[in-house]
C-alpha positions as CSV (number, residue, x, y, z in Angstrom):
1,X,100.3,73.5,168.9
2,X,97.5,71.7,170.7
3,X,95.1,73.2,168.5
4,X,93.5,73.6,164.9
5,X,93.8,77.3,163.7
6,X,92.7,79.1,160.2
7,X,94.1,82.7,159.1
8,X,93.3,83.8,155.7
9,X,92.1,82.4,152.3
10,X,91.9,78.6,152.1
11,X,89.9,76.6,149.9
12,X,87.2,74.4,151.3
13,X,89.1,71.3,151.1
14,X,92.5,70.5,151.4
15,X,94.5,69.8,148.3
16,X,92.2,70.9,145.9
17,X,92.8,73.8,143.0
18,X,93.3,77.1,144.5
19,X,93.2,80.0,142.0
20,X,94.9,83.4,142.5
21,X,92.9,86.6,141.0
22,X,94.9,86.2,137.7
23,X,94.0,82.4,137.5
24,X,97.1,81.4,138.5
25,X,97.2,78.3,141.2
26,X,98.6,79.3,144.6
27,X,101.0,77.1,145.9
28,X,100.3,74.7,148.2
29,X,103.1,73.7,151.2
30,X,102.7,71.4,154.0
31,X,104.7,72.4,156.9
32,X,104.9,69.1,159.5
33,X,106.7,67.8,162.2
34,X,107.8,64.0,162.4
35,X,107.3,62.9,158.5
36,X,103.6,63.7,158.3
37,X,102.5,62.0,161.8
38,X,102.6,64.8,164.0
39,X,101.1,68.2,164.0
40,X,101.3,70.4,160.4
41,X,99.9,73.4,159.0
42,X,99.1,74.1,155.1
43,X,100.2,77.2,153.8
44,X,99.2,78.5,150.2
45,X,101.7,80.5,148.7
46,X,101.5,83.5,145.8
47,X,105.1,82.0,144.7
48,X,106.9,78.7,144.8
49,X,108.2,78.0,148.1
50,X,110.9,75.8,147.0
51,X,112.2,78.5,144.1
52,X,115.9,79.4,145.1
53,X,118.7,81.2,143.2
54,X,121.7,80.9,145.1
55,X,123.1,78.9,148.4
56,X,125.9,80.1,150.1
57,X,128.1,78.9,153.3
58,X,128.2,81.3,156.0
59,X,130.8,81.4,158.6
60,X,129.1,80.1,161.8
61,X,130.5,82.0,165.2
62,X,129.5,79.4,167.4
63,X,132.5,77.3,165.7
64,X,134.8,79.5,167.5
65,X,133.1,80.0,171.1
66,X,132.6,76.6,172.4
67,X,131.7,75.6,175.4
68,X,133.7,74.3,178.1
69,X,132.4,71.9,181.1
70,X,131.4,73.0,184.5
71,X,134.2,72.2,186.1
72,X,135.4,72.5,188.6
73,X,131.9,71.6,189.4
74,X,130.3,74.2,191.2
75,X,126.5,76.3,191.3
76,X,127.3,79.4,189.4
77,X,126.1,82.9,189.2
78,X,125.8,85.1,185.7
79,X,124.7,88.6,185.7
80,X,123.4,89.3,182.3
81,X,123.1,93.0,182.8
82,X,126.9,92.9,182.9
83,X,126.9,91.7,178.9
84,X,127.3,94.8,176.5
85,X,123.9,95.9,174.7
86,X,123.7,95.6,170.9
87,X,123.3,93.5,167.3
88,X,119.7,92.0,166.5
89,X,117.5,88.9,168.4
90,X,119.3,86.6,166.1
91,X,123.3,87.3,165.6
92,X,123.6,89.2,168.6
93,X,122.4,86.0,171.3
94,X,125.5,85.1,173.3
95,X,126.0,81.4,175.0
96,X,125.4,81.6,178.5
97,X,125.1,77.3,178.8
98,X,124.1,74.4,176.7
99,X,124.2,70.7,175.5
100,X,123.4,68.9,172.9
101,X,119.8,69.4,173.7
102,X,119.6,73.0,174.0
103,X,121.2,76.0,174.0
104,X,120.4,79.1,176.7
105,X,121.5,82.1,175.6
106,X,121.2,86.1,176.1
107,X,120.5,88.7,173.8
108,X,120.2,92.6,174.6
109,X,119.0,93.6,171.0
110,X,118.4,97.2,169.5
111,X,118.3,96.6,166.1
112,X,116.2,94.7,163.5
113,X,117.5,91.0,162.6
114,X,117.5,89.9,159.3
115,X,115.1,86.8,157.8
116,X,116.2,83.5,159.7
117,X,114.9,79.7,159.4
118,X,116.0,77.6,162.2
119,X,115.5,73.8,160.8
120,X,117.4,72.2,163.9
121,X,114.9,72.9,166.1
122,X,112.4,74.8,167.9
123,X,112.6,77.9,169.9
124,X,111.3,79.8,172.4
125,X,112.2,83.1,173.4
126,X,111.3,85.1,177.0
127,X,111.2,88.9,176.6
128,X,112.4,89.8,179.8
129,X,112.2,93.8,178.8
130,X,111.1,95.4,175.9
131,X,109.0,94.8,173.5
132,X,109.1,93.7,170.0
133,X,107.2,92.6,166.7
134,X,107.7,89.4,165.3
135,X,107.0,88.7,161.7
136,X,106.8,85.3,159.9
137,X,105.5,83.9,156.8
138,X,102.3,83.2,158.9
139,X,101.6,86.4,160.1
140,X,102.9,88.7,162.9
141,X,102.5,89.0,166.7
142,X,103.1,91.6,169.1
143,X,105.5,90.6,171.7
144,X,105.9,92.7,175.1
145,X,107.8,92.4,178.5
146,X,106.9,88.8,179.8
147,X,106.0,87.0,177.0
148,X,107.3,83.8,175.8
149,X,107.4,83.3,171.6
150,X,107.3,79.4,170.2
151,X,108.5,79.4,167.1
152,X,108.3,76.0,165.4
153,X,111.5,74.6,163.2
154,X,111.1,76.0,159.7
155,X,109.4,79.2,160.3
156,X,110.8,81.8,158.1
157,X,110.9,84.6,160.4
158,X,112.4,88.0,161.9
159,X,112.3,90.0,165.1
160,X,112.0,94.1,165.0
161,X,112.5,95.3,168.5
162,X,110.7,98.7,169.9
163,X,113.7,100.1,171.5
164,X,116.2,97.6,173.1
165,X,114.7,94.0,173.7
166,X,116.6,91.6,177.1
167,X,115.5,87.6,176.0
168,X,116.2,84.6,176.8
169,X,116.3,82.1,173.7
170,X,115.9,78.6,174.4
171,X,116.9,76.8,171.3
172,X,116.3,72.8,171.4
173,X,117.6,70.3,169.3
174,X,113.8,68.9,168.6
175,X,109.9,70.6,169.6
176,X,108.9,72.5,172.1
177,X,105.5,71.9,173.3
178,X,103.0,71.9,176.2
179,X,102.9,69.2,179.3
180,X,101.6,65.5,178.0
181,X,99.7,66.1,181.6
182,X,98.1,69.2,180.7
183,X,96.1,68.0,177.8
184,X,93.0,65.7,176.6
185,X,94.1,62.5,174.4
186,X,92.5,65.2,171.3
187,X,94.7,67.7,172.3
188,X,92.6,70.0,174.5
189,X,93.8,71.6,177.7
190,X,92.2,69.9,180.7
191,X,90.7,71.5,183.7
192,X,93.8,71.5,185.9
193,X,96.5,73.1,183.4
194,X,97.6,76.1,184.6
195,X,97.0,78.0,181.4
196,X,94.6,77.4,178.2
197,X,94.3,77.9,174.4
198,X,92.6,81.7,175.3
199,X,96.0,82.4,176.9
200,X,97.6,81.6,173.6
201,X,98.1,84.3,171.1
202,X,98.6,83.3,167.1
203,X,98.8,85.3,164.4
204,X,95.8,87.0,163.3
205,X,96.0,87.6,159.7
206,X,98.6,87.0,156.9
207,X,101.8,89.2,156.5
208,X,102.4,89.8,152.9
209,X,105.5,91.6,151.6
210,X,103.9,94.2,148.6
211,X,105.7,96.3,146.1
212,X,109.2,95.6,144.9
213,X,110.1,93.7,147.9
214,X,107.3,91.2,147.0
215,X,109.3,90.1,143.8
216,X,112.9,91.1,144.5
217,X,115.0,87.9,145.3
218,X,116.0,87.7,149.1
219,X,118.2,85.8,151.0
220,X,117.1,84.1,154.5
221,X,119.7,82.6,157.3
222,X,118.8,78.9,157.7
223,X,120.2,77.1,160.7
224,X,120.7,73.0,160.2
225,X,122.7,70.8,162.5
226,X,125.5,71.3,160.0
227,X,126.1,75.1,160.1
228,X,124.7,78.7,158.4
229,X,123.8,79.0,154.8
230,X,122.3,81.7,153.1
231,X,120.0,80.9,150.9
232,X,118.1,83.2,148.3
233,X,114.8,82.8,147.5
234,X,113.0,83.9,143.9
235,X,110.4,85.8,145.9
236,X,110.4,86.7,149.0
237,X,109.0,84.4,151.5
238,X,105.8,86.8,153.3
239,X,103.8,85.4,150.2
240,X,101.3,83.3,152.4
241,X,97.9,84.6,151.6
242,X,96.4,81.9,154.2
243,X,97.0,78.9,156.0
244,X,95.2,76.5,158.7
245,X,96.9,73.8,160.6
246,X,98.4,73.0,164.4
247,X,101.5,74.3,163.7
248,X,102.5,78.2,164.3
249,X,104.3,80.4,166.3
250,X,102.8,81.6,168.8
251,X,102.8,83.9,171.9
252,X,102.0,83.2,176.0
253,X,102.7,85.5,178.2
254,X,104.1,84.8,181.9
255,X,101.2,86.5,183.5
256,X,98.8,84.3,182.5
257,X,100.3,81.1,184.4
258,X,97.7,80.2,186.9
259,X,100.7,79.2,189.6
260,X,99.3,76.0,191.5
261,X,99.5,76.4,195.6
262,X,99.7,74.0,198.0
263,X,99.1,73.9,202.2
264,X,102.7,72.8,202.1
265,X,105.5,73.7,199.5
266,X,104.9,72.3,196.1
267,X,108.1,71.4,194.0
268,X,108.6,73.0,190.8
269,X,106.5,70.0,188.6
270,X,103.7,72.4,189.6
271,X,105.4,75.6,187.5
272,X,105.9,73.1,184.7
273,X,105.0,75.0,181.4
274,X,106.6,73.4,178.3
275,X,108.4,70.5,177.7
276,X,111.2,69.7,175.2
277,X,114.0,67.1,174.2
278,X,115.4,66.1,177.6
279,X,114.6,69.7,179.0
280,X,111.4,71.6,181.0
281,X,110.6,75.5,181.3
282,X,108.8,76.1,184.3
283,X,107.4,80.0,185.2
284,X,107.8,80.6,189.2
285,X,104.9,84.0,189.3
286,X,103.6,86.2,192.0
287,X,101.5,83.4,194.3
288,X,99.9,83.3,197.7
289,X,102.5,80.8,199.6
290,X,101.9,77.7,201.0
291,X,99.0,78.1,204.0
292,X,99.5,75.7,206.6
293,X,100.3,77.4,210.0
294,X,103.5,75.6,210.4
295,X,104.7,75.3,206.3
296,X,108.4,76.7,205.9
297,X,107.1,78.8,202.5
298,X,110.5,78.8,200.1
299,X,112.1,75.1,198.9
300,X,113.8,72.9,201.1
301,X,117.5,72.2,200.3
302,X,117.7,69.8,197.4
303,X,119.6,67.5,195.5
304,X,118.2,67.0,192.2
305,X,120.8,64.2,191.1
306,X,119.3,63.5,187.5
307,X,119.0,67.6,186.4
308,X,120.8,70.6,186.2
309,X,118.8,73.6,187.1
310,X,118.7,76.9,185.1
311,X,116.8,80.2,186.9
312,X,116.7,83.5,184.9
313,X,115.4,85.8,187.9
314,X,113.4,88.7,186.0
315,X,111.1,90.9,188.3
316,X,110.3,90.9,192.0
317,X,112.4,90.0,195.2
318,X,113.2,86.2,195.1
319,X,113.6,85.8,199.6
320,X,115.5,82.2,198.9
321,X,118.2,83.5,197.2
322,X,118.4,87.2,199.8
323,X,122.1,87.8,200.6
324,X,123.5,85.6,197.6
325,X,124.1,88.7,195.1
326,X,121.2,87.5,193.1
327,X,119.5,90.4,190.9
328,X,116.8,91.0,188.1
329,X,118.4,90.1,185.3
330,X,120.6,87.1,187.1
331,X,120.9,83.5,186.6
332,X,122.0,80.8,188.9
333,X,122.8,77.2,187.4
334,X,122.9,74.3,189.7
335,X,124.6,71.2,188.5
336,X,123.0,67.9,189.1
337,X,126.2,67.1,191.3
338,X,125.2,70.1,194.0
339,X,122.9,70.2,197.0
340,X,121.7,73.3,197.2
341,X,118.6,75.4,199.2
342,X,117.9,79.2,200.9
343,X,120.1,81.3,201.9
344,X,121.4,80.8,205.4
345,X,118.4,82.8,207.5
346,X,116.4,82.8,204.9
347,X,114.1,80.5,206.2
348,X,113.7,82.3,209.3
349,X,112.9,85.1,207.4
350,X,110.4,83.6,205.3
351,X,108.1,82.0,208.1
352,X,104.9,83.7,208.5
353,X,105.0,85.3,204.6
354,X,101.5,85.4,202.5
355,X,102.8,85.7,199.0
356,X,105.7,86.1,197.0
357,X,106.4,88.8,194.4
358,X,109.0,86.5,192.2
359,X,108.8,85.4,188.9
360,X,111.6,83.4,187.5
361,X,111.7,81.5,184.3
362,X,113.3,78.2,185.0
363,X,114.9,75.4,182.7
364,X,116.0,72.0,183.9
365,X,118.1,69.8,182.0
366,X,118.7,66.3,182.0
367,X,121.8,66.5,181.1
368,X,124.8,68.3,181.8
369,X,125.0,72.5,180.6
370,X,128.6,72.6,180.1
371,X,129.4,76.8,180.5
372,X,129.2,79.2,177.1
373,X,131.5,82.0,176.8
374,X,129.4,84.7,177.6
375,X,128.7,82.8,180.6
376,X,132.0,82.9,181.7
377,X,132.5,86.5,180.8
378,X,130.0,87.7,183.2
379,X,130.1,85.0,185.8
380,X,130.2,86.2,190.0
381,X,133.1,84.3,190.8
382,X,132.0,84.4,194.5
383,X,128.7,83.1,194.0
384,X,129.3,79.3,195.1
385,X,130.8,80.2,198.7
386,X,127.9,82.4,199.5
387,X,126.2,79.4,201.5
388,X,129.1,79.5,204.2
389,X,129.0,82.6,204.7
């Protein structure tokens, strides 16, 4: 996070004694990225963080569903309202595409997910419909239609939908984080970013379990690189009576991107809004279009040989892509190895247009997304000819 945040008790210097009410000493943990030379947060705990009772292996799905390249190579269409609705926002995402970077998957959830700890990376998850709370050991944030939820490596955390929640998780191998470009050397956004910290919502106060939950032991779903274990803590984890740091989840929602507009058409640098390992998320939102008299306003064919591109189309009428079979709730990949534009009359259609209606959450990779299997399961196998037509 690119900035210093406080919820809670803390003592007035870091490190010192901390006594509970019964003279006890809270529990200090320091929760940091990079070996202590990146950002942290210190959390003071009612119970040892580190007290476990049991470890356990836990068969892993993804084993069994790999995926397979994109080959033959071609741009490809998957319609994720096609994929059945059900399990929770952790066990129930399905692969759509992914590297060893990142994973892009869909989830249609309806039920509550258990406690989960992802220590192979960060994620971020868009909530296309729905709404849903999500709880951590640091406190809890609403989450509605539109908003994206970083949630740093390590968090202990789960997600309780209101109804049925549609996301896209974005799972990296490494941290998620906002635009080098965007901020100050200290970590302040500058004038030009196209959002700010008062866009940025963190959790308010602490979340702490009471009763006999408080003090029953209770197991958590921690992700390495390595697999699923289950792992039972003494206590359970939503002990945190306060904490300050850098380091958070936190929630943004697409609404408040200040989308950047050009005389002529601005490439998709300018919807840039986070950055991760060899991967950006760019948000394309409702914009006057480009104002010159004689600007063509949707992209120009392109060829982006170093990137694959990943659109999730989620509300509004996306003209470049009219006649391709494209839908809310659609994605289109298209590999590094393909050229690819409008629509054929598209941009006759577009000329003369004020403002667009679209939003679009985009991901470009730097390498490869081979093809997951629910992917392939809901794939428009006529997608890639649509161009000739």
């Amino acid at each position: 996070m690119p900035y210093y945040r406080a919820v809670g008790e803390i003592p007035r210097k870091r490190h010192l004694v901390f006594r509970r009410p019964d003279g006890g000493i809270y529990a200090e943990e320091l929760m940091g990225e990079e070996g202590f030379s990146s950002d942290s947060s210190l959390l003071y705990h009612r119970h040892l963080p580190t007290a476990i009772v049991k470890a356990e292996p836990v068969e892993d799905p993804r084993s069994a569903a790999a995926a397979v390249p994109n080959l033959p190579l071609a741009p490809r269409h998957f319609r994720t309202g096609e994929l059945p609705t059900g399990g929770d926002l952790v066990a129930g995402r399905r692969l759509l595409a992914g590297n060893a970077d990142v994973r892009l998957c869909h989830a249609s959830a309806d039920r509550p997910s258990g406690l989960y700890r992802n220590s192979a990376g960060d994620e971020t998850v868009y909530l296309q419909s729905g709404s849903a709370r999500f709880e951590s050991s640091q406190g809890a944030i609403e989450a509605a239609e539109g908003d994206y939820v970083t949630v740093p490596t390590g968090t202990i955390h789960r997600w309780i939908p209101h109804g049925t929640v549609d996301a896209l998780v974005i799972e990296a191998s490494g941290h998620i984080r906002t635009p080098r470009r965007y901020l100050s050397q200290c970590g302040q956004f500058l004038e030009h970013a196209p959002y700010s910290e008062r866009d940025l919502r963190g959790p308010g106060e602490p979340l702490l379990a009471e009763g006999p939950e408080a003090e029953a032991p209770t197991p958590v779903l921690v992700r390495t690189r390595g697999g699923l274990t289950s792992m039972t803590f003494a206590h359970h984890p939503f002990d945190v009576v306060g904490w300050d740091g850098c380091l958070y989840p936190y929630a943004f929602n697409i609404a408040d991107f200040e989308p950047i507009v050009k005389r002529t058409h601005a490439p998709p640098p300018v919807h840039q809004t986070f950055e991760g390992p060899n991967f950006v998320v760019c948000s394309f939102c409702p914009r006057p279009l480009d104002f010159d008299e004689q600007a063509v306003p949707i992209p120009y064919n392109h060829h982006n040989v170093d990137s694959d591109e990943f659109m999730y189309y989620v509300a509004g009428d996306y003209a470049a892509r009219k006649g391709s079979g494209i839908g809310i709730g659609s994605v289109s990949l298209h590999p590094a190895g393909f050229t690819h534009g409008p629509q054929p009359g598209a941009v006759e259609a577009a000329l003369g247009a004020a403002a667009t209606t679209e939003t679009a959450v985009m991901v470009d990779t730097f390498r490869p997304l081979d093809i997951g299997p629910a992917g392939l399961e809901c794939e428009d196998p006529g997608y890639a000819w649509t161009w000739a037509r």
